[in-house]
N, C-alpha and C positions, 0 to 999 in steps of 0.2 A: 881577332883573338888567335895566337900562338896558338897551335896543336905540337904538345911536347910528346912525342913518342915516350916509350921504354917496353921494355919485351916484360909480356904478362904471364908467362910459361902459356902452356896449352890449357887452353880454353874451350869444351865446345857448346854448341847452340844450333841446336835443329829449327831449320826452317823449312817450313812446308808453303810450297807456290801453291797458288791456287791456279792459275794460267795450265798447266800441265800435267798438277798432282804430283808433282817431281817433289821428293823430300831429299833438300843440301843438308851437308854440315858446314859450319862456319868454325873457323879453327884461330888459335893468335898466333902471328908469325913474325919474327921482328918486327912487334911494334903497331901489326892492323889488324883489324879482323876480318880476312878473306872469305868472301863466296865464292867456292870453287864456279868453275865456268860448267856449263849443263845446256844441253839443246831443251828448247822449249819455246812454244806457239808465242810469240808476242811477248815473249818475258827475257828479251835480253838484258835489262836494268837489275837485272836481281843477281845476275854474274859476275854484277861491276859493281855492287854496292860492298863499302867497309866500314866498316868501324873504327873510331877514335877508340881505344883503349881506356882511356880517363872517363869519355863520356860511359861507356859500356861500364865501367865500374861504376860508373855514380850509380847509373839505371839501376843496375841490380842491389844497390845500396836499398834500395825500395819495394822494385819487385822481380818475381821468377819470371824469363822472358819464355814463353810456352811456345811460341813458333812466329816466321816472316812468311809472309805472304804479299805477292803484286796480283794486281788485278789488270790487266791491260784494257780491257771495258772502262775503271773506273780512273784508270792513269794513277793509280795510288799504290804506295807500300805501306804493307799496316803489321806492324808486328803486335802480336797478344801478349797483353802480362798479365800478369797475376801479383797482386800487392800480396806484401809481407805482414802487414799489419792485419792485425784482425781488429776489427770494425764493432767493440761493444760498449756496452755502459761502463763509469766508472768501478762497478763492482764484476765487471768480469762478463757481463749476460747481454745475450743478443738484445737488440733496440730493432725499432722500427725501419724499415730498409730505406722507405724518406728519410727518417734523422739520419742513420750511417752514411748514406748516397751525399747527403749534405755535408756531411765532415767530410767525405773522402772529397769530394767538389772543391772544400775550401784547400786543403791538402795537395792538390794538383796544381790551384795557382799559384801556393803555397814555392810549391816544387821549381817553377819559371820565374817568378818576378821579378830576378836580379840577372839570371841567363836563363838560357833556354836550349831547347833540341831542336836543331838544324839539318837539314840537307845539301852540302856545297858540292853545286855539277860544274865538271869538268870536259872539255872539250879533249880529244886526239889532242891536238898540241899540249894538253897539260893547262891551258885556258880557264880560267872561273867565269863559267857564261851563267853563273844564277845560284841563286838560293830558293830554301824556300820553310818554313816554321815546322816543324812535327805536332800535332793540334792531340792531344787527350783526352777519349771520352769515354767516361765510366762505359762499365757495363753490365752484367746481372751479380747479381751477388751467390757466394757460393754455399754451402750448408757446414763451413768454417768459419763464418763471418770474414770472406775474405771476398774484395771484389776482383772481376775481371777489367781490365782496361785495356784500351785500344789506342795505340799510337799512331797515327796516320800520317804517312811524306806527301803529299801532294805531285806528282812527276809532269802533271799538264801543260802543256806548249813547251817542255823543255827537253823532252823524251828524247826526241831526233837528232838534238845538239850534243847530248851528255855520253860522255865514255868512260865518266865512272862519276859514283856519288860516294862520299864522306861524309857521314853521320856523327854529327861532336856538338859541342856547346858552344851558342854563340850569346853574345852581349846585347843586353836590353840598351837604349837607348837613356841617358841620362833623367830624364823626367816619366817614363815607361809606370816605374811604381807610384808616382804621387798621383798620373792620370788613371792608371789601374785602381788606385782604391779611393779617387775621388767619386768614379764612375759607379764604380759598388755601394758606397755610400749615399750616392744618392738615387740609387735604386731601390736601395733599404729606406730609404727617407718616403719615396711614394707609397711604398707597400707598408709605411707607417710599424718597421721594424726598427724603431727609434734607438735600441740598445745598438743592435749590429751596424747600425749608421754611424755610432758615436764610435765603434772599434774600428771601423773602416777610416772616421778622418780622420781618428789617430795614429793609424798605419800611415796617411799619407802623410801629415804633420812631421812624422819621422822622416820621411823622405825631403822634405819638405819646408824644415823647422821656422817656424816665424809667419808661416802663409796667411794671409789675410783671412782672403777665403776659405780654405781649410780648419781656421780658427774658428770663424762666425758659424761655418756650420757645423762644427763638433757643438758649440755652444746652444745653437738650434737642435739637432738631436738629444742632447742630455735635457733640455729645455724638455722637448717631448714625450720623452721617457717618462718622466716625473708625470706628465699628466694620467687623474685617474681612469 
């Protein structure tokens, strides 16, 4: 997938390392978004990580990015958000933090199915020696009905190679969504969630149009439904 530059004006976003307590600012500068370089124990990754511009806008299309942080113990970059959305009932009122946790659950894979948040490490020569997924996971809720989330890079067995990383959006694989919500659907099929199984093999049916199997078992969920 093309990463199309263009300059964002200035932008910034505090990042606090956990490795040293050191708190960056990350700024947009023709087109990336730089972490300045910083001495610190085991976090030289965090001086050479940028930003796609597109991708950071999409992010923030969602949520407030509240701080970055590496862990050199855990080989991970994890930056904190904070969703935009607040998390209630159709009339406006908090819900239960199970139901809201489950909508914002469905809303995250929501957010990937067609691309997703990437990590692309680069070698001194300029080299692509790897990838690796950005992974999503809730986390408490706040007394706005807004949750926190956790985006995690993975940096494990590539740390040594990589001289810089690029954070942007990359492409699902052409069948990614039909096996994504065939997989949910018949997850919802054991736990005899016969509704959300019949919305799940219709998400894949879309990906999908005409699928056999996708067909038979929407017809088996709505089948289920119906029973008393």
């Amino acid at each position: 997938m093309s990463i199309i530059k263009r300059g964002v004006g200035m932008l910034l976003l505090t990042a606090g390392l956990l490795a040293a307590g050191t708190v960056l600012t990350a700024r947009a500068d023709e087109g990336e978004y730089i972490v300045p370089e910083c001495e610190m124990t085991g976090g030289r990754l965090a001086s050479v990580t940028t930003w796609d511009p597109l991708a950071f806008e999409k992010l923030t299309k969602d949520f407030t990015v509240e701080s970055a942080r590496y862990s050199p113990a855990d080989r991970r970059i994890t930056w904190t958000l904070r969703t935009k959305k607040q998390y209630r009932t159709g009339k406006g009122e908090p819900e239960e933090v199970g139901v809201a946790e489950g909508k914002l659950t469905k809303d995250l894979e929501k957010l990937v199915e067609n691309t997703y948040y990437c990590g692309l490490f680069y070698d001194a020569e300029r080299r692509k020696v790897g990838s690796s997924e950005i992974y999503f996971t809730p986390g408490e809720r706040d007394a706005d009905d807004r949750f926190v989330v956790f985006a995690d890079l993975n940096v494990a067995n590539i740390e040594a190679f990589t001289a810089k990383v690029v954070v942007t959006l990359c492409e699902r694989p052409p069948d990614y969504v039909y096996e994504l919500y065939m997989a949910q659907g018949e997850r919802y099929m054991r736990m005899g969630r016969f509704i959300d199984a019949a919305a799940a093999f219709r998400q894949a049916l879309q990906a999908r149009p005409g699928d056999a199997t996708a067909t038979t078992r929407l017809k088996q969920a709505q089948a289920g439904s119906k029973q008393p």
